[in-house]
N, C-alpha and C positions, 0 to 999 in steps of 0.2 A: 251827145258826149256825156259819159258818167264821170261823175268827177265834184267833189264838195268844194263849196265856196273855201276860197285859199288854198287850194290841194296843188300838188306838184305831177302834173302828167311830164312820163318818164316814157321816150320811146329809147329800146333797146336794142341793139342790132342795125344790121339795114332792113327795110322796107322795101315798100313802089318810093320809086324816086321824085313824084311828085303825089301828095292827097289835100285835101280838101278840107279844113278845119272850118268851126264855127265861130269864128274871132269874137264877132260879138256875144256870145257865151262865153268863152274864156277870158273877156275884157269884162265884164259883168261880175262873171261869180270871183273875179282875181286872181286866176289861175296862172301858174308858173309850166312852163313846159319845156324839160330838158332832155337833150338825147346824149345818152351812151352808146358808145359802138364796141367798146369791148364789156367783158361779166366778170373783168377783176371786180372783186370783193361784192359781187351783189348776191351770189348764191346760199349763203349762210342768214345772213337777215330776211330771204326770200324765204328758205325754208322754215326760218321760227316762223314767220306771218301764217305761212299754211298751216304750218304742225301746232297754232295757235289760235287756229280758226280763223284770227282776220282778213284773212287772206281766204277766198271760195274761188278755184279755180277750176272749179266743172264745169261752168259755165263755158270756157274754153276752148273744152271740148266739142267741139260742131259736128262731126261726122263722125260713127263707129262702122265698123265693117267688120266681116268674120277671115279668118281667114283665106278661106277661098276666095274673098272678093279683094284682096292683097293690089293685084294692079287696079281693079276701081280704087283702092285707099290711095294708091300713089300717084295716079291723075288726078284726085282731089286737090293732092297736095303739091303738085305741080303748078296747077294751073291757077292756084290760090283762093280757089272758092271754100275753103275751109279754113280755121284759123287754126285748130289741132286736129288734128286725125288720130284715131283710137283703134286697132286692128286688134280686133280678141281672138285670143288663141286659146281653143277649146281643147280641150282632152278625149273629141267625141271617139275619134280613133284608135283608143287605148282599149286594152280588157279591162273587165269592172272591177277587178280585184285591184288594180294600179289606180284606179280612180278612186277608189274608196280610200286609198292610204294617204294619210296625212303628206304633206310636203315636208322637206326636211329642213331643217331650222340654220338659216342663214347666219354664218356668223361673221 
């Protein structure tokens, strides 16, 4: 379990309905553990932590896949042996002219 002495694990969402925690770890290091089930007001603080570096959530990412392997991504993600799935979608099928052009600026 990652997690600094005194820190607050925060499960969000539903889960598996029953897991396994390391009590005497979280009774040691004095950890707090509270669950949210709805994402009122957690996505704005969530996103300064990324867009602030404190927050690294590549790690997250467990499984990438291209898009032809599309149904392997979503029995990953089914069956819950990935905690993110990552499906990249490639431009290999374009002409080079469309590939070389910049993208157009989101606004």
């Amino acid at each position: 379990m990652v997690g600094a002495p005194q820190s607050i694990l925060v499960t969000v969402g539903r889960g598996k309905p029953e897991v396994t925690l390391p009590m005497t770890l979280v009774t040691v290091k004095e950890m707090d553990i509270r669950g949210i089930f709805r994402y009122a007001n957690c996505y704005p603080v969530a996103l300064s932590l990324v867009a602030c570096g404190r927050v690294d959530v590549r790690p997250l990412i467990t499984h990438r896949f291209t898009l032809r392997q599309v149904e392997d991504a979503f029995h990953a993600a089914k069956e819950g042996v990935a905690i993110k799935v990552m499906i990249r979608v490639q431009q290999e099928n374009f002409p080079t002219a469309v590939q070389d052009q910049a993208a157009p600026a989101l606004v």
